[in-house]
C-alpha positions in Angstrom: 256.4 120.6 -31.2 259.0 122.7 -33.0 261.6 121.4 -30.0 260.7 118.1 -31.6 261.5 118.6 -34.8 265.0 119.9 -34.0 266.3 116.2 -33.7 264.0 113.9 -36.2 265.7 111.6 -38.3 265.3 111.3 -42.5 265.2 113.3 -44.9 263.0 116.2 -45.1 260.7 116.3 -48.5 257.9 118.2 -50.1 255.4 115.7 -51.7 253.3 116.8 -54.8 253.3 120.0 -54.0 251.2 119.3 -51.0 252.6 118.2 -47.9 256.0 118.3 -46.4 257.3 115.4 -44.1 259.9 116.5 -41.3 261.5 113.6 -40.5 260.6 111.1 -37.5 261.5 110.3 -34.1 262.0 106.2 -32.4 261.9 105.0 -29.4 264.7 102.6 -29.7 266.9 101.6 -32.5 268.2 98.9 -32.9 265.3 96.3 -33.2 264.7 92.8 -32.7 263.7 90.2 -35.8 260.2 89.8 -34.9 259.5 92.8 -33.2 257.1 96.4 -34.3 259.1 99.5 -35.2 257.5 102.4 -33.6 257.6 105.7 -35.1 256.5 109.2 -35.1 256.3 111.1 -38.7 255.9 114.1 -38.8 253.7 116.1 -41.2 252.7 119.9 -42.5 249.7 120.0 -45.1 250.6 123.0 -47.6 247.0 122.9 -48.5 243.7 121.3 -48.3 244.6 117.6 -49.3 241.9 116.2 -51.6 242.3 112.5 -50.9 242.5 110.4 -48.1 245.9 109.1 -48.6 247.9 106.3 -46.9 251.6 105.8 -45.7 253.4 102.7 -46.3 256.7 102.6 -44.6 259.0 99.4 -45.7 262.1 97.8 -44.6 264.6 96.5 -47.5 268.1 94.9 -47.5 270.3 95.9 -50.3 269.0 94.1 -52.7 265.6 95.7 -52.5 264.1 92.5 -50.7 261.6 93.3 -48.4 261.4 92.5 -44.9 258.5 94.7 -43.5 255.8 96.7 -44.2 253.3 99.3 -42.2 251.0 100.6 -44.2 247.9 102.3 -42.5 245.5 105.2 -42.3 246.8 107.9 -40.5 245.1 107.7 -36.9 243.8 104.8 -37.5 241.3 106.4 -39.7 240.3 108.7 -36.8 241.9 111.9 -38.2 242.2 111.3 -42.6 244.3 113.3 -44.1 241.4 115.1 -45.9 240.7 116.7 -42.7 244.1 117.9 -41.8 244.4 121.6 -41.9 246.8 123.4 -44.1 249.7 124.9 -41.4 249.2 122.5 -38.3 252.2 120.4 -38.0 250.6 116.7 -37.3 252.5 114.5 -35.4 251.5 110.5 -36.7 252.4 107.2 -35.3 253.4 104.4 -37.5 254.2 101.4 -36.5 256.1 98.2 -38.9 256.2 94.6 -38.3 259.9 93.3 -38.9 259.3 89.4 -40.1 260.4 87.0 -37.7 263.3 84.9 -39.0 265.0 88.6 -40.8 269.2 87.7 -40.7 270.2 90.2 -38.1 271.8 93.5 -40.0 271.7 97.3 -41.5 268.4 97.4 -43.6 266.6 101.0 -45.5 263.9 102.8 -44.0 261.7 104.5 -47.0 258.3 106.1 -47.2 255.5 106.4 -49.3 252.2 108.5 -49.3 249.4 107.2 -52.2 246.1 107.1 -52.9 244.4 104.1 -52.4 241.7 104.3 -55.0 244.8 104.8 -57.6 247.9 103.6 -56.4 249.6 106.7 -57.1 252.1 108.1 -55.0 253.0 111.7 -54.1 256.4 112.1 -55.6 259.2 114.4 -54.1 260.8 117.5 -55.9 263.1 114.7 -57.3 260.1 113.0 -58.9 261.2 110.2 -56.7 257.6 108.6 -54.7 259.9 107.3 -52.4 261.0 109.0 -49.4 264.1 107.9 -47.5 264.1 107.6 -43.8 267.7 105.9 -43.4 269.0 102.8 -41.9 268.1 100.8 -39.0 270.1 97.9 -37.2 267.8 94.5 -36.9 269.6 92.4 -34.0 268.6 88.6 -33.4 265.6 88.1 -30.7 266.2 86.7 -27.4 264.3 83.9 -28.3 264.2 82.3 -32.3 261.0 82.1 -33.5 259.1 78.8 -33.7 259.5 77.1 -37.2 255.6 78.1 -37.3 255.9 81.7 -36.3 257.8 82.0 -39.9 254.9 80.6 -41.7 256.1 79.5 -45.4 253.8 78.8 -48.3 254.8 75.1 -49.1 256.2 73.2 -45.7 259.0 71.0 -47.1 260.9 69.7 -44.2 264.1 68.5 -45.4 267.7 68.3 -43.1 271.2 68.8 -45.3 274.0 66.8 -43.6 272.5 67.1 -40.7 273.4 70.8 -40.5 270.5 72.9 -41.8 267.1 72.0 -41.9 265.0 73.5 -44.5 261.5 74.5 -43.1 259.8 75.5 -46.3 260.0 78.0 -49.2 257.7 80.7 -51.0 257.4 81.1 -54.5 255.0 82.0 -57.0 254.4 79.4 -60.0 252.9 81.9 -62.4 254.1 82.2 -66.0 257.5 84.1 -66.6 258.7 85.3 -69.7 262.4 85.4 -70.7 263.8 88.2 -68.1 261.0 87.9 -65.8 262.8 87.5 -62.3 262.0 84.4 -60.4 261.5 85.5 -56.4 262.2 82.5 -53.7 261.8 82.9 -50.0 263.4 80.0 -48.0 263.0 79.3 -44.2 265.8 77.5 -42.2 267.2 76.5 -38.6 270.5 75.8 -37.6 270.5 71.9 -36.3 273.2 73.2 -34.0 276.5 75.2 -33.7 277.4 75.5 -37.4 281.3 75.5 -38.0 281.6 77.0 -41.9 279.9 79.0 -44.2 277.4 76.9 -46.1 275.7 78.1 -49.6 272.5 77.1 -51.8 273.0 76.5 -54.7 269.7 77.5 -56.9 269.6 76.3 -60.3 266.4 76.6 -62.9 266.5 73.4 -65.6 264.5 72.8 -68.4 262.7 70.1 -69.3 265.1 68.2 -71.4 267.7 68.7 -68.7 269.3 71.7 -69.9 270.5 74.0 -67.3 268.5 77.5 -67.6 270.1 79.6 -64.9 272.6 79.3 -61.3 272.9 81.0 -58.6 275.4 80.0 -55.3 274.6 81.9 -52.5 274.7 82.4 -48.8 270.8 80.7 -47.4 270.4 84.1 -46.1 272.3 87.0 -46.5 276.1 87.8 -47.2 276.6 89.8 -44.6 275.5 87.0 -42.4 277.2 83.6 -43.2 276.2 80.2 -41.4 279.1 80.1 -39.2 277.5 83.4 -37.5 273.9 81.0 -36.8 273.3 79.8 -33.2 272.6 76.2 -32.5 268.8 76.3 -33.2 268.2 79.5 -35.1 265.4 80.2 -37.5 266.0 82.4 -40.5 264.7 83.9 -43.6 266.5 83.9 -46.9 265.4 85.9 -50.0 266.5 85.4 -54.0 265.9 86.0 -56.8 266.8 83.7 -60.1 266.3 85.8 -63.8 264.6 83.4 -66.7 267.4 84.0 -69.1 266.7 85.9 -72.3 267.8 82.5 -74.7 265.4 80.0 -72.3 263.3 78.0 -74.4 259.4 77.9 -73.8 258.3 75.0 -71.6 258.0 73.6 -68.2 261.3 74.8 -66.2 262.3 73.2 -62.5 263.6 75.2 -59.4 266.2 73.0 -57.9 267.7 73.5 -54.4 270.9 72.3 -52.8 273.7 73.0 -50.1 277.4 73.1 -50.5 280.1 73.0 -47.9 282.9 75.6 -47.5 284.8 73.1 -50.3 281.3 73.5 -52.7 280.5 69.7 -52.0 276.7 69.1 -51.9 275.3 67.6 -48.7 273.5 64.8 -48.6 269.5 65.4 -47.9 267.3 63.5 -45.2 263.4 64.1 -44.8 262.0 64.0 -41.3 263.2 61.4 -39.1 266.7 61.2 -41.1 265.6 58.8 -43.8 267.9 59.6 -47.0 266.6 60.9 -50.1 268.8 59.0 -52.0 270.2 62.8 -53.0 271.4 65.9 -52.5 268.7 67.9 -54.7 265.5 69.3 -53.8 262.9 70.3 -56.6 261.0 73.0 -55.2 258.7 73.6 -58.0 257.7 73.8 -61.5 257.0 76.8 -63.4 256.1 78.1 -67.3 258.0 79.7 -69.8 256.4 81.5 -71.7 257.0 81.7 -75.6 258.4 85.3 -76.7 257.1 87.1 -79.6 258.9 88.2 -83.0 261.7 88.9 -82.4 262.2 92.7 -83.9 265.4 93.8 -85.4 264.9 96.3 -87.9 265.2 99.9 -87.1 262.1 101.8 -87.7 261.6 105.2 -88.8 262.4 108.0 -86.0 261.4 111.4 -85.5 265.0 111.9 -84.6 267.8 109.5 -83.9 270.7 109.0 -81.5 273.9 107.9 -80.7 273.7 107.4 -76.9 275.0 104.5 -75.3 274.6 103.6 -71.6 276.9 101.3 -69.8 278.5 100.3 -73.2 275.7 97.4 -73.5 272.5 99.1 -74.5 272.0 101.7 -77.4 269.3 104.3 -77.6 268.9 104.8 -81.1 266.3 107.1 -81.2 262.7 107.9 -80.4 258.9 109.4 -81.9 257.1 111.9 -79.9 253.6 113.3 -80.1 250.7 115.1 -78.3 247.6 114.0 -76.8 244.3 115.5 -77.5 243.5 117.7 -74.4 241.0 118.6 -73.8 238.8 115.9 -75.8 238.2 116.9 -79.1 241.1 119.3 -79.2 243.7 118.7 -81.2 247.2 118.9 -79.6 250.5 119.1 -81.6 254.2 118.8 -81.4 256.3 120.8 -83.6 260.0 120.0 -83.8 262.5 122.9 -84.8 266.1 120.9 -83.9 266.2 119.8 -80.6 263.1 121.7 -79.9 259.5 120.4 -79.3 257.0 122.4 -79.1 253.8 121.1 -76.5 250.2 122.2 -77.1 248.4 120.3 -74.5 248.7 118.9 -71.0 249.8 115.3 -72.2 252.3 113.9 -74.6 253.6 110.8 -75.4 257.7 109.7 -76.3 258.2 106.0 -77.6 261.9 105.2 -77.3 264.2 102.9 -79.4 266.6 100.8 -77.7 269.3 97.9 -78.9 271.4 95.8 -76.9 274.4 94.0 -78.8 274.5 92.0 -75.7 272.9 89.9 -72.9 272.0 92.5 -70.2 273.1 91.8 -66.9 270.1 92.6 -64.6 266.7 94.0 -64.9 266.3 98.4 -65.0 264.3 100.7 -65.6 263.5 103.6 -67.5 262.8 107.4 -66.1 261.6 110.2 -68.6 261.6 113.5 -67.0 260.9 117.2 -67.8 263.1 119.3 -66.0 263.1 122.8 -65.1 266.2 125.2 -65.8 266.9 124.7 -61.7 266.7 120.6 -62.6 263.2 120.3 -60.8 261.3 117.8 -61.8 258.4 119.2 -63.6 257.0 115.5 -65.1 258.1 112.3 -64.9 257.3 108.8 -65.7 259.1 105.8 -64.7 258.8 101.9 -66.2 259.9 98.6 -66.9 260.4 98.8 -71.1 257.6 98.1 -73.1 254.8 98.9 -70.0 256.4 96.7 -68.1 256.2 93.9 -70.6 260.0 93.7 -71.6 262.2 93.2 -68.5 265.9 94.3 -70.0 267.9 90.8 -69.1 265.1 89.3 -71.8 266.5 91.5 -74.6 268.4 89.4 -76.9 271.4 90.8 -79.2 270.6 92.9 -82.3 266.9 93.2 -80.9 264.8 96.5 -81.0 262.5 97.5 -78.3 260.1 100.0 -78.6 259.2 101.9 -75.2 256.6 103.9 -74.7 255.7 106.3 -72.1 253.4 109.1 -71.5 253.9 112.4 -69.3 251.3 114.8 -68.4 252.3 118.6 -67.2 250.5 119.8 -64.7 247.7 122.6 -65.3 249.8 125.0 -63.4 252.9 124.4 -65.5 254.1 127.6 -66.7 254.7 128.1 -69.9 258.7 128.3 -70.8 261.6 126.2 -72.0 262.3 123.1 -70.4 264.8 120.0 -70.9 263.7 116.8 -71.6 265.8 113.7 -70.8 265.9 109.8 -70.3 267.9 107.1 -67.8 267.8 103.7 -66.8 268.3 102.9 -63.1 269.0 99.8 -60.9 265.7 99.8 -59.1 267.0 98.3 -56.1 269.4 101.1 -55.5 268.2 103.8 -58.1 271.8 104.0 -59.3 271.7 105.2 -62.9 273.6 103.5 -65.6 276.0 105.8 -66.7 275.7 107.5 -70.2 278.3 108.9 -73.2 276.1 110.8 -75.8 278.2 113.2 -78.0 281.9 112.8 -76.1 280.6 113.6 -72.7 279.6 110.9 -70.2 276.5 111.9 -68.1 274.2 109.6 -66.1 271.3 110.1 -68.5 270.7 110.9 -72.4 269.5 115.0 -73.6 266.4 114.2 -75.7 266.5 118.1 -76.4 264.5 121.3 -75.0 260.8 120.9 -74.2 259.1 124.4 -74.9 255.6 124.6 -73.3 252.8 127.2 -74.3 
């Protein structure tokens, strides 16, 4: 086993406190589109694990789109991880269907290990619950699937100049609010040798006619272009349109089309070539809806701020108090400066931010206690508001409040420790970068945490 170990690929983690992963071995890299990724993980219990957890191992592009998922009980349920015993290194096999029709490329590997009962996953000494297991090459199969091995949600079988034939799309009609990203899966096959690049072009259009949002793209991915397709491929695309912070509330259309290498729109045919009579394809119809009062006084702080990140968004300032714990106690925070003082296991920060302009993209927001090594001692991570206030939905001169709770673990001991917040690209956990006080950073010094 330990001869094993010497040459397992990934990074090595400890997670919660509780179990360290080694890395994993393959059996062949690269794989087909189509195809089941074999594994082997391997495990070491630090102690007696109290759940049953499972591991979910995905497969993302860049862009955080996902293109495969195993998730399973390890052994098959045979062997639980309740039963594994603290010591014994545990060899696991996983295995990960890659979707048929995935645009051949370099895609992440990444981990997880949660509790099915909660949802919550074990989080690395990072705080990150995500472990990464590196990159993988997905090569075309030797065969293209069938246009119903891909399976899309609405079949909507339209050819564009004869070219591209578009099998079908996915996407989700529920409400969205201003911000709210707008997901789209489309399915496609080359009617033959394709000689130029061809792009969608995705718009979203209100119901007087206004034009909401546009997107140009390539029908799959960028690093794969149409004039790489073989005569009669079948392929995936993924994308993603935002509801714009300023979009009205209403009905809104998805519209697709596809432009040559010059950006003129092909003309489209339905089965059996009969014309359209146009070039535009209205996938579906979704709702908007209203926002509330808008908020743009400041309100009273605890302490304020002058932190700005990325030169768009402002963190004025923020409240923070203890939560009873145990019931019935009563739990305090008492602030000297940039010192709070923490009776109790749980407390809660609510944030202040402003944006003086339309944010590019959707982040979100990490508050961690670190240690004086820059462990990660607490940690809770969001969308603003609980998820209920997606950044590219802020409008100019508004105020957000954000709230979020942290909870120290019973074994914390007691000391000094910093407190601090960020806002990351959640596809690529790239942080937006920070000047508080003169100095840039790539997160805001809320001040020292001292725990009793």
């Amino acid at each position: 086993m330990a001869a094993a170990r010497a040459n397992l690929r990934g990074e090595k983690a400890n997670l919660g406190g509780q179990l360290a992963f080694y890395g994993y071995s393959v059996s062949h890299n690269p794989v087909r589109a189509g195809e089941v990724f074999k594994s082997e993980l391997y495990w070491e219990p630090k102690t007696r694990l109290n759940s049953d957890y499972h591991i979910a191992v995905s497969l993302t592009d860049d862009a955080g789109h996902l293109w495969g998922q195993g998730d399973a009980v390890p052994f098959r349920g045979l062997h639980p991880m309740s039963t594994w015993e603290p010591g014994i290194v545990m060899r696991e096999r996983h295995e990960l269907k890659v979707n048929p029709g995935t645009p051949p490329g370099v895609y992440h590997l990444a981990l997880r290990v949660y509790d099915p009962a909660t949802g919550e996953a074990l989080a690395g000494d990072t705080g990150d619950p995500s472990v990464s297991l590196g990159d993988i090459e997905v090569v075309r199969p030797d065969i293209p699937p069938s246009p119903r091995e891909v399976r899309p949600q609405v079949v909507r079988d339209v050819s564009f100049g004869r070219r591209l034939r578009l099998l079908g799309f996915d996407l989700a009609t529920r409400v969205r609010r201003p911000g709210d990203e707008i997901p789209l899966s489309t399915y496609w096959q080359a009617l033959g040798t394709l000689d130029q690049d061809y792009r969608l072009w995705l718009r979203l259009v209100g119901a007087d006619g206004r034009l909401l949002a546009e997107k140009t793209l390539s029908p799959t991915s960028a690093s794969y272009p149409t004039s790489r397709w073989r005569a009669w491929d079948v392929l995936q695309g993924q994308h993603r349109l935002i509801v714009p912070a300023d979009a009205p509330s209403g009905q809104a259309t998805v519209v697709l089309s596809v432009v040559d290498a010059q950006g003129r729109p092909l003309t489209a045919h339905r089965l059996r070539w009969l014309p359209l009579g146009g070039t535009d394809i209205r996938l579906a119809t979704i709702e908007i809806a209203p926002r509330d009062n808008v908020v743009t006084a400041v309100p009273p702080m605890q302490r304020t701020l002058e932190a700005r990140l990325s030169d768009k968004i402002e963190l004025l300032g923020y409240n923070l108090k203890s939560i009873a714990d145990p019931p019935g106690d009563v739990a305090d925070v008492e602030i000297r400066d940039s010192q709070f003082v923490i009776q109790g296991s749980e407390f809660e920060i609510e944030l202040y931010w402003r944006t003086q302009t339309v944010v590019d993209g959707n982040f979100k927001v990490t508050v961690q206690v670190l240690s004086s090594d820059n462990q990660v001692i607490a940690q809770h991570d969001s969308v603003p508001a609980n998820w209920e206030r997606p950044t590219a939905g802020w409008l100019p001169g508004e105020v957000i409040a954000d709230s979020h709770t942290l909870t120290l673990r019973p074994e914390t001991p007691a000391g000094t420790y910093r407190l601090i917040v960020a806002m990351y690209d959640p596809t690529n956990f790239s942080r937006l970068p920070v000047s508080q006080g003169g100095e840039m950073r790539d997160h805001v010094v809320l001040g020292t945490l001292v725990v009793r």
